[in-house]
C-alpha positions as CSV (number, residue, x, y, z in Angstrom):
1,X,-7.6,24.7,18.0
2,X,-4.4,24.5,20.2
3,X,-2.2,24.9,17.0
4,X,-4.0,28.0,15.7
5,X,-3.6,29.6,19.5
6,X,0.1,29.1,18.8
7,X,-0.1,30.5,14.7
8,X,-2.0,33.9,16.3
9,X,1.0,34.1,18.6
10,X,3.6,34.0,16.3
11,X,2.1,36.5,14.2
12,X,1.4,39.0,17.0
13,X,5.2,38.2,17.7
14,X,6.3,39.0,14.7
15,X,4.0,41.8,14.2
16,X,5.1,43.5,17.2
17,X,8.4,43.5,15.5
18,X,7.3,45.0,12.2
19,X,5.0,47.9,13.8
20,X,7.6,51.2,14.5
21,X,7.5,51.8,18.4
22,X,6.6,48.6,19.3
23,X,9.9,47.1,18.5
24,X,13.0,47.9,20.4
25,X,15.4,50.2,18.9
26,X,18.4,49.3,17.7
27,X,21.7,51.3,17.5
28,X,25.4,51.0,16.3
29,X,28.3,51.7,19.0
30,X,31.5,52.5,18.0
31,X,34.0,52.9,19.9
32,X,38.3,53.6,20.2
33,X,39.7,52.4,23.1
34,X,43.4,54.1,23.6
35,X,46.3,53.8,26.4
36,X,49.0,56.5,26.3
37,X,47.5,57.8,23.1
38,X,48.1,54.6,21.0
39,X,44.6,53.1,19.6
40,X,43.9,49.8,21.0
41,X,40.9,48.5,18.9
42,X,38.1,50.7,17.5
43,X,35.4,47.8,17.7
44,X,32.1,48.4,16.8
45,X,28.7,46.6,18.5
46,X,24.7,46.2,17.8
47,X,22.8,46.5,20.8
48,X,19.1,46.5,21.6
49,X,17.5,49.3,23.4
50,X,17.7,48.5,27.3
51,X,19.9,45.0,26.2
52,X,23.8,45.4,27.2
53,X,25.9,44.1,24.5
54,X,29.9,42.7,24.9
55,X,32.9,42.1,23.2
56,X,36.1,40.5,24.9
57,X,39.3,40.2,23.0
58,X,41.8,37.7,25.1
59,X,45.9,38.8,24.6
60,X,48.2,41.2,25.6
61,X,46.3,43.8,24.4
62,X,42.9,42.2,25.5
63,X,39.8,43.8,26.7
64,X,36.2,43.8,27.3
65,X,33.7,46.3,26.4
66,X,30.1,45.9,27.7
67,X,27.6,49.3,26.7
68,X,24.0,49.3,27.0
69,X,21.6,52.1,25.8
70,X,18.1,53.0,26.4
71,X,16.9,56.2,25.1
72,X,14.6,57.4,28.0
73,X,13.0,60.5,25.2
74,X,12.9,60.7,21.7
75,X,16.5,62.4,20.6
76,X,18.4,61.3,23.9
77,X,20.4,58.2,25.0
78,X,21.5,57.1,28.2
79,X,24.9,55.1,27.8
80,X,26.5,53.0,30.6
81,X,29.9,52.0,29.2
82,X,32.9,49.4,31.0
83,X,36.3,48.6,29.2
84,X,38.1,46.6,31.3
85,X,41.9,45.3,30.3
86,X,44.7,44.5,32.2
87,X,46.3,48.1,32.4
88,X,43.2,49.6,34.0
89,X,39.2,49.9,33.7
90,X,37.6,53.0,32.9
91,X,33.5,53.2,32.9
92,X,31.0,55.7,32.6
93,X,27.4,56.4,32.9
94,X,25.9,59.6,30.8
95,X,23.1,60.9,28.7
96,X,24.2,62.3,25.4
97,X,22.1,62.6,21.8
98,X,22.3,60.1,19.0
99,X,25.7,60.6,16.8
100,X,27.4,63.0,19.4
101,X,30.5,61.6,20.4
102,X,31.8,61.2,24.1
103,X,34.7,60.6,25.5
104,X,35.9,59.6,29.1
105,X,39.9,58.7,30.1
106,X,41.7,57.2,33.9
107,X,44.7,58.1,33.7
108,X,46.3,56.1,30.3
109,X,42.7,54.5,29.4
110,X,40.6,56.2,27.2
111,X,37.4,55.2,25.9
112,X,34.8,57.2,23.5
113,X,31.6,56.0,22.0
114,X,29.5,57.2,19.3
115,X,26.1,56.1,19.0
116,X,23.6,56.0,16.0
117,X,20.9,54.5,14.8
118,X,21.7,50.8,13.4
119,X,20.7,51.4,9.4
120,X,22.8,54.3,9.7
């Protein structure tokens, strides 16, 4: 009895994953970070809907970018963004649409983000 209690839950798990709007969405951030108009790194992350995601590149030219985006309505994204590297941080917090691009800059350090859907 025990081990079917633990089969159901697995396949409500997994259900839940496989039923649109019960999973979390999942989207594609790109991003260019630039000082004194010269491209840094253009990395590119997969984060879940509400779960922040990172990347951190040690080096001269090291940095650390951690987004996370929830879309509060259908069509609209909220976007908290942090690049951190040793000429500067820059971060932002704003609410744009899926695929429209943003930009932010303090002083040399630029950052902008586009973000889409993840099959896209």
């Amino acid at each position: 009895m025990h081990r079917m209690y633990k089969q159901a839950l697995l396949l409500a798990a997994i259900g839940a994953f496989a039923i649109p709007g019960l999973a979390a969405e999942t989207y594609k951030v790109t991003a260019e970070i630039r000082h004194a108009d010269t491209v840094v790194d253009t990395p590119t992350l997969v984060v879940r809907d509400g779960v922040p995601g990172q990347v951190s590149i040690n080096g001269e030219s090291g940095y650390r970018l951690r987004v996370t985006v929830t879309s509060p309505e259908e069509g609209e994204l909220d976007v908290a963004a942090k690049v951190d590297t040793h000429k500067g941080s820059v971060s932002t917090s704003v609410t744009t649409g899926i695929g429209k691009p943003m930009a932010l800059s303090a002083g040399e350090l630029g950052l902008s983000i586009t973000v889409e859907p993840a099959g896209s």
